[in-house]
VEXVEXTOR-748020 format. One line per field, with one value per residue (C-alpha): chain; residue number from 0; residue in one letter; x, y, z. Coordinates in steps of 0.001 Angstrom, whole numbers. Layout:
BEGIN
kette A:... .
nr NUM:... .
rest a:... .
px X:... .
py Y:... .
pz Z:... .
//
This chain:
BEGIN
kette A:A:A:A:A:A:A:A:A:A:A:A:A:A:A:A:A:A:A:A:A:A:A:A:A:A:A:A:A:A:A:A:A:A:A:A:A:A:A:A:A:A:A:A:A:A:A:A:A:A:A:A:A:A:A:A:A:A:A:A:A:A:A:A:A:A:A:A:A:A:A:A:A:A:A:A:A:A:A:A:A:A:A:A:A:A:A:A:A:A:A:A:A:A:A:A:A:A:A:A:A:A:A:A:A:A:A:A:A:A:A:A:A:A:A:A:A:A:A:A:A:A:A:A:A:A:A:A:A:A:A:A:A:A:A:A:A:A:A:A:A:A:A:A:A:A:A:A:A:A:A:A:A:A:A:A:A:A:A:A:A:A:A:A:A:A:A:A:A:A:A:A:A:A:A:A:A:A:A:A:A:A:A:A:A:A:A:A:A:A:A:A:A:A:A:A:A:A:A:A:A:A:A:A:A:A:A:A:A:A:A:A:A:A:A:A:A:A:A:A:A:A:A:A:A:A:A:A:A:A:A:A:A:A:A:A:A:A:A:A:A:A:A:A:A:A:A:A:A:A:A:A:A:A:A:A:A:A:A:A:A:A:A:A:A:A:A:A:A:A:A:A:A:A:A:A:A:A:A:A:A:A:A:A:A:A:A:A:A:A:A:A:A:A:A:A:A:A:A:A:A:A:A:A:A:A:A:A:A:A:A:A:A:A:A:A:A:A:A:A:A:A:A:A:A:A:A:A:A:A:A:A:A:A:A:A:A:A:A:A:A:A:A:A:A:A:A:A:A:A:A:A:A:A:A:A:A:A:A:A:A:A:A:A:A:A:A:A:A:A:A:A:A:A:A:A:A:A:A:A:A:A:A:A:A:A:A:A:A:A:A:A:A:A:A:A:A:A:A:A:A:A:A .
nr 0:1:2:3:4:5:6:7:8:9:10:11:12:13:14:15:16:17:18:19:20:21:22:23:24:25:26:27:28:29:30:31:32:33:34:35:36:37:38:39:40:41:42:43:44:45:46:47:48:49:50:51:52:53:54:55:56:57:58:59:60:61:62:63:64:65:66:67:68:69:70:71:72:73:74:75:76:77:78:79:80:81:82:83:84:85:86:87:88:89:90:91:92:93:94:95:96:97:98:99:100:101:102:103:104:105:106:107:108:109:110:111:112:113:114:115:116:117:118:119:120:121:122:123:124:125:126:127:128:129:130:131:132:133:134:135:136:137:138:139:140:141:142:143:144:145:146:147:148:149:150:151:152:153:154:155:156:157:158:159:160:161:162:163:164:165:166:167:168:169:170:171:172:173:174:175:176:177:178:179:180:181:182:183:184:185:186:187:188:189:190:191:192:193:194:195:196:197:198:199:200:201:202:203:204:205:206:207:208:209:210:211:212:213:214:215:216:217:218:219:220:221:222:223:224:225:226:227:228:229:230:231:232:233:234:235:236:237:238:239:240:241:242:243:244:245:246:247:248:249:250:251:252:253:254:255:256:257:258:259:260:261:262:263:264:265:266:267:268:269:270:271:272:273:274:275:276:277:278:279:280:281:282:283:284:285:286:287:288:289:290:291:292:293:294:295:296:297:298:299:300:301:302:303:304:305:306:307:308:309:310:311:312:313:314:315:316:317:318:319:320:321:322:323:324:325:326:327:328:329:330:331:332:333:334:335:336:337:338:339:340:341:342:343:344:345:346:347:348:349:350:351:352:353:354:355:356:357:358:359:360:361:362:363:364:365:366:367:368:369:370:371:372:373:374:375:376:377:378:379:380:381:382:383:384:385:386:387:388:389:390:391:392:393:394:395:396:397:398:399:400:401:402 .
rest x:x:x:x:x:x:x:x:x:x:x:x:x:x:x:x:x:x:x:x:x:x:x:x:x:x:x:x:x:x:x:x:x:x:x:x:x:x:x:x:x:x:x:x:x:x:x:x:x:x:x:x:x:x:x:x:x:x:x:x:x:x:x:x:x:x:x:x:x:x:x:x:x:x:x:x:x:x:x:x:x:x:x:x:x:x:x:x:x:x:x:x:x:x:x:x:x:x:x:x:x:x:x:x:x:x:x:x:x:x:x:x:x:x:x:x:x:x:x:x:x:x:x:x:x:x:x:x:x:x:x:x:x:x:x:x:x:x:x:x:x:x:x:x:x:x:x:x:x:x:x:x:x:x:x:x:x:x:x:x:x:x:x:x:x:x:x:x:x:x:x:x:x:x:x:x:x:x:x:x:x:x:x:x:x:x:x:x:x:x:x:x:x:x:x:x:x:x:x:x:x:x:x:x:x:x:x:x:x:x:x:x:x:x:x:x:x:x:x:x:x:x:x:x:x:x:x:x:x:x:x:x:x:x:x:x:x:x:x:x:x:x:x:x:x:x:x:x:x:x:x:x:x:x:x:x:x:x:x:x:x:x:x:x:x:x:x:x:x:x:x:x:x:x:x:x:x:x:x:x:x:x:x:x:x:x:x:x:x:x:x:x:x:x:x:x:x:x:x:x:x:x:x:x:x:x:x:x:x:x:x:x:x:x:x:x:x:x:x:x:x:x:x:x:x:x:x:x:x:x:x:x:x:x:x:x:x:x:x:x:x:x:x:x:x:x:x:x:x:x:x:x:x:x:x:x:x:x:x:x:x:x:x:x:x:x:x:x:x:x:x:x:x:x:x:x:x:x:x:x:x:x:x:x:x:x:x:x:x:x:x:x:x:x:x:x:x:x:x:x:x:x:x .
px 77155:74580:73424:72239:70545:67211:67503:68683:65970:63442:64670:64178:60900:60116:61666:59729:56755:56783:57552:54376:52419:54455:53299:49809:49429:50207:47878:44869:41149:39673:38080:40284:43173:46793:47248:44462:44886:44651:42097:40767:41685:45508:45685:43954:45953:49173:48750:46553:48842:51579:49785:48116:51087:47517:47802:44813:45972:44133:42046:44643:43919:45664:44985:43033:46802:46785:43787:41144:43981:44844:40870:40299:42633:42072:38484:39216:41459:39119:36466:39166:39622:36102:36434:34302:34059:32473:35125:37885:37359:36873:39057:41874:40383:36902:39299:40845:37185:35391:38643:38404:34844:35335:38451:35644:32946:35471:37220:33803:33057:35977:36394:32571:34028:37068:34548:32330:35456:36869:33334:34227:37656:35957:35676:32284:32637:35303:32723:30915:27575:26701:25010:26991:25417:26804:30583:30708:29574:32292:35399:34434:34669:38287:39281:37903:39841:43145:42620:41972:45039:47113:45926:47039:50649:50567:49575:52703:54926:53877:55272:57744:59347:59918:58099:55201:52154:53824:56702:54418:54177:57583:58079:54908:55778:59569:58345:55537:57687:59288:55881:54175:55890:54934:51607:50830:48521:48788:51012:53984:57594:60496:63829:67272:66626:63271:65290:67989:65283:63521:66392:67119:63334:63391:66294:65276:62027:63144:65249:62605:59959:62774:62972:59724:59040:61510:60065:58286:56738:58371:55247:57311:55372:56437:57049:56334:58492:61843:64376:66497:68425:65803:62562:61569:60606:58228:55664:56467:53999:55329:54864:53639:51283:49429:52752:51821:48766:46479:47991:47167:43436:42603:42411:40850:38050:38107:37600:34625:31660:32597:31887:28336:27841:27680:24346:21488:19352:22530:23374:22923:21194:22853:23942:26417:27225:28503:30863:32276:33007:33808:35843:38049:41915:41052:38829:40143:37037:38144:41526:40435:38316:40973:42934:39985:39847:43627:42823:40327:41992:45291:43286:41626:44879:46282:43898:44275:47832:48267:44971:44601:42644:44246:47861:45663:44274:47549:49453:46407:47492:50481:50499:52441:51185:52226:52842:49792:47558:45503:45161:41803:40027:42143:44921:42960:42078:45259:46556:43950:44785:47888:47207:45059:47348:50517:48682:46803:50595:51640:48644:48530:52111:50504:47533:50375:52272:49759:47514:50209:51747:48079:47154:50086:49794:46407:48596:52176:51130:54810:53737:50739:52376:54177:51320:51325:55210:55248:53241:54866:57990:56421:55118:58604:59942:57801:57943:61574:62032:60097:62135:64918:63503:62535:66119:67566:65365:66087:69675:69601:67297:70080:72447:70005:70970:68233:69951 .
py 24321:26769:24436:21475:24358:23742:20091:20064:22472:20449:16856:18464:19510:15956:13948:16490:15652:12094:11961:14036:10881:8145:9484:9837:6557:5214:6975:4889:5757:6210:3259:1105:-1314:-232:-3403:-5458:-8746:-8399:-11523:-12611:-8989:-10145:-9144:-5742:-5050:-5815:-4432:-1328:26:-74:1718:4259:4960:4607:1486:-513:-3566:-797:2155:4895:9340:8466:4855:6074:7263:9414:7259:9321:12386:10172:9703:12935:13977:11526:11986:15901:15034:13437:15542:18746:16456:17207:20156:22337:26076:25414:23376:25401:28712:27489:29314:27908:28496:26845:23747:23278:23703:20734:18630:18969:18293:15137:13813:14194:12197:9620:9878:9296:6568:4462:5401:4302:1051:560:1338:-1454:-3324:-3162:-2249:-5411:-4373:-1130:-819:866:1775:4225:6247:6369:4356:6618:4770:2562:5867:8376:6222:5256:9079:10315:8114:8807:12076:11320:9912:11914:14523:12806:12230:15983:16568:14149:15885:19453:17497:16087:20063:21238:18627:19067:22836:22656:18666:16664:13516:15104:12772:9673:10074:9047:5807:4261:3812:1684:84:-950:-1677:-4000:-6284:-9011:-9092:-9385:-12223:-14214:-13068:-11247:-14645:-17104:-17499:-19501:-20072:-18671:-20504:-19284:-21646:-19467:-16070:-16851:-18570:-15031:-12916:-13911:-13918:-9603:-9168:-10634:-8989:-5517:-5627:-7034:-4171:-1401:-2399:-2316:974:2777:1690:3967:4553:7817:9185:11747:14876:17744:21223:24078:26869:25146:23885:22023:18490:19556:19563:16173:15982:13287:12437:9734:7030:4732:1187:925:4063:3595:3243:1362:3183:-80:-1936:937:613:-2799:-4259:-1342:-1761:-5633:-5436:-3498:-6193:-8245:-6257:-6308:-9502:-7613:-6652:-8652:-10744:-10898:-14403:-17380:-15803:-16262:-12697:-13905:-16678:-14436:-12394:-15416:-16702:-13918:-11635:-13451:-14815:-18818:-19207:-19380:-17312:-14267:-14465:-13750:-10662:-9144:-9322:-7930:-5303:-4232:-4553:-1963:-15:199:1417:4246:5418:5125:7754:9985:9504:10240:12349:11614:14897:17403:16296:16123:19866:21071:20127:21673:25252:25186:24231:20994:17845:14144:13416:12082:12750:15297:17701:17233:14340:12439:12763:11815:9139:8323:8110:6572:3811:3449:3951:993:-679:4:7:-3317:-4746:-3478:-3693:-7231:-7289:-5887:-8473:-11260:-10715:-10641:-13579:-16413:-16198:-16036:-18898:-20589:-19809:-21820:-25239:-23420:-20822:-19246:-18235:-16466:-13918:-12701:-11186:-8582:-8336:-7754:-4800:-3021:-2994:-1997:1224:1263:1495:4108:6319:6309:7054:9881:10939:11289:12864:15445:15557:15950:19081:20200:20380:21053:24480:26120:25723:28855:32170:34954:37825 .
pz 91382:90078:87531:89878:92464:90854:91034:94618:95110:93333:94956:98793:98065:96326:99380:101396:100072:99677:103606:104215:102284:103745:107269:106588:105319:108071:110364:110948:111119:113626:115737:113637:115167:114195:112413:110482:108108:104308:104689:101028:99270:99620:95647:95916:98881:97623:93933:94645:97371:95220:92049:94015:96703:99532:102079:101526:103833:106316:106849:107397:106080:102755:102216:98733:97762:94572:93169:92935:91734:88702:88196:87976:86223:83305:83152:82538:80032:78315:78489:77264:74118:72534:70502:71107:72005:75326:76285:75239:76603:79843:82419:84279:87582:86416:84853:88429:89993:87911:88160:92055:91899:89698:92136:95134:93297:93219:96699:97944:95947:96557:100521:100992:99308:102007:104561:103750:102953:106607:108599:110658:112229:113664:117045:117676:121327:120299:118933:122219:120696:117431:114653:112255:109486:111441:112095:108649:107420:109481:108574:104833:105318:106375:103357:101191:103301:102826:99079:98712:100687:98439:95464:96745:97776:93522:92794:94858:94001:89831:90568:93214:93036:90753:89106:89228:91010:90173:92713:95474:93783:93857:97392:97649:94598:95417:99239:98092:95273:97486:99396:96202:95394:98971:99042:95706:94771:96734:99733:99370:100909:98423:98194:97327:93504:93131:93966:91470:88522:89342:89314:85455:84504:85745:83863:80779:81057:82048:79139:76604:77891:78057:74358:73260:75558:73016:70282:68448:64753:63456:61087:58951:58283:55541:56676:54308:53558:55121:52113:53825:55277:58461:56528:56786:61226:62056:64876:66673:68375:71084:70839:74788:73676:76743:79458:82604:82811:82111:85329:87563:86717:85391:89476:90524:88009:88175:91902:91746:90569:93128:95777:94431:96159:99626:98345:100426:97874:95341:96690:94800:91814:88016:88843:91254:89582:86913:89152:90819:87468:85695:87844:90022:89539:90368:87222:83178:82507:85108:84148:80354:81692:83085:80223:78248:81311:80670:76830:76563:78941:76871:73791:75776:77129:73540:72339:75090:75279:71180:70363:66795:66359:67781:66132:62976:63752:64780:61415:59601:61627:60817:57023:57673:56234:55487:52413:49832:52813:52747:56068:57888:58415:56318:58388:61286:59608:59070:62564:64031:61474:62702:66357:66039:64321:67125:70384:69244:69437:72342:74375:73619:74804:78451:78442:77724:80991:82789:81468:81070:84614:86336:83496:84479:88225:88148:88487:89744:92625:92175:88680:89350:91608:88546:86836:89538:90028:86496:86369:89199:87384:83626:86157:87468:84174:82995:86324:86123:82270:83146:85912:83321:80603:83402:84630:81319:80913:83700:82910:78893:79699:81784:78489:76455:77853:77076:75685 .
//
């Protein structure tokens, strides 16, 4: 029994948790109704709850979800990857500081947007007659409250729980599938035929993506000073180098020139001709940008996901090299070839499932819901593989006694 304490221990406090942010997205803002319709943002709705674990069908303390977390935390990570002293020697406590500062930049960004979004539903006489300034200053302040308070819940959870910040995403994104398929695109009645078509069509595709989410390109590297069948280790590069994270960002990022055309004078200038052309799920033309969205955001991920230079830099530390490559440059040459090369295939893979069914869903309605569906369960897949691998550790470090 000893041996599954810290799991027990580490599921409470992950059930715990999650219950914390299932509750507070469901209290509502201020001067808000308890219930509001999803109106023409059906799609963000539907698809951003579910990535972000928020509720953006309304204004509630945690409808920005983990969102603005995930932001931050992947803009820090980039920024740690240039090497430079500066950046380096920065202290722990200063890391957390800027990280914080970056997730509020953000917060405030995104809950001015749901503001503006929903500024229609409010009831102003709640707020006994203050200015529409002061009521919108006020429920952004909220938010960005909540998403601070979701990041400390990630922070406790990364120490305490157990699947770190993503954890808080698989309720919303089991809880939103069937409703993604009703009202993910377009909305439309599903028959038993359609259940059972669709029921073969997830299996087929879990098990193609399980596949090519294992795959990986084993880079074989020489170790010096070790004579033996164990020399020869490798480093290896998944084919899916960037996971799910491409779906959690592409809509987020998609949806945002659109909103543009809430600015007065926008209207019916080439301007806004372009972002009714070019960013929105009716038209061939936005349906290729967000490919080319999810696209670029696959071979960012890739990079920060693999970092080319530090595995170079690393190998050069420890004398290890690959062999008839020399250490340096060369060798981050090397695997930024072959990065390239890897997350070109299976970031084209990503764009694929997402472009045919919403190509597709142009003439058959049914179809076009699947380019969301799709991506909830690629982030299922990931989440949960992750889950494991944490399990697993869990239970393989209590086998090494210190003595």
């Amino acid at each position: 029994m000893r041996k599954y304490s810290e799991l027990v221990r580490r599921f409470f406090w992950a059930i715990f948790l999650v219950l914390i942010m299932q509750i507070g997205k469901n209290i509502t803002l201020p001067g808000f109704p308890l219930t509001t319709g999803s109106g023409n943002y059906s799609i963000v709705n539907q698809f951003l709850s579910s990535v972000t674990g928020g509720n953006f069908s309304r204004p509630t303390i945690f409808t920005l979800g983990i969102g603005p977390y995930m932001t931050g935390l992947i803009i820090w990570t980039t920024i740690s990857m240039i090497d430079t002293d500066r950046i380096n020697n920065i202290s722990e406590r200063n890391r957390s500081f800027f990280q914080k500062l970056i997730i509020i930049v953000f917060a405030s960004v995104q809950a001015f947007v749901v503001i503006l979004r929903f500024r229609n539903m409010m009831d102003k006489s709640y707020f006994n007659n203050l200015s529409d300034l002061k009521i919108m200053i006020v429920n952004i302040i909220i938010l960005v409250a909540g998403a601070m308070l979701v990041s400390w819940l990630a922070d406790v959870n990364c120490q305490k729980g157990i699947g770190a910040q993503m954890i808080f995403v698989i309720p919303g994104l089991i809880g939103n599938l069937p409703g993604m398929l009703v009202s993910g695109h377009e909305k439309i009645n599903v028959e038993m035929w359609m259940l059972v078509v669709l029921f073969g069509i997830t299996l087929i595709y879990l098990l193609i993506t399980l596949f090519l989410y294992k795959s990986e390109l084993r880079i074989f590297i020489e170790r010096t000073g070790i004579d033996n069948t164990f020399s020869h280790s490798y480093i290896p590069i998944r084919l899916l180098t960037a996971g799910a994270m491409p779906f959690m960002f592409a809509l987020t990022i998609f949806s945002i020139p659109p909103l543009l055309l809430l600015i007065p004078g926008i209207a019916n200038t080439w301007f806004s001709n372009f972002l009714v052309y070019f960013f929105a799920f009716d038209r061939i033309e936005g349906i290729l940008m967000y490919g080319l969205v999810i696209f670029l955001l696959g071979l960012g991920f890739s990079f920060i996901n693999v970092r080319p230079h530090d595995i170079a830099k690393n190998l050069k530390n420890s004398g290890d090299y690959i062999f008839g490559i020399p250490p340096g440059e060369k060798t981050e040459k090397y695997f930024k070839q072959k990065l390239y090369r890897i997350s070109f295939v299976g970031n084209s893979y990503l764009v694929l499932v997402s472009l045919i069914p919403l190509l597709i869903g142009l003439k058959i309605s049914l179809i076009g819901n699947l380019a969301f569906y799709f991506g909830s369960l690629t982030m299922l897949i990931v989440i949960l593989d992750n889950l494991i691998q944490e399990i697993r550790f869990i239970f393989s470090k209590k086998q090494y006694d210190i003595f």
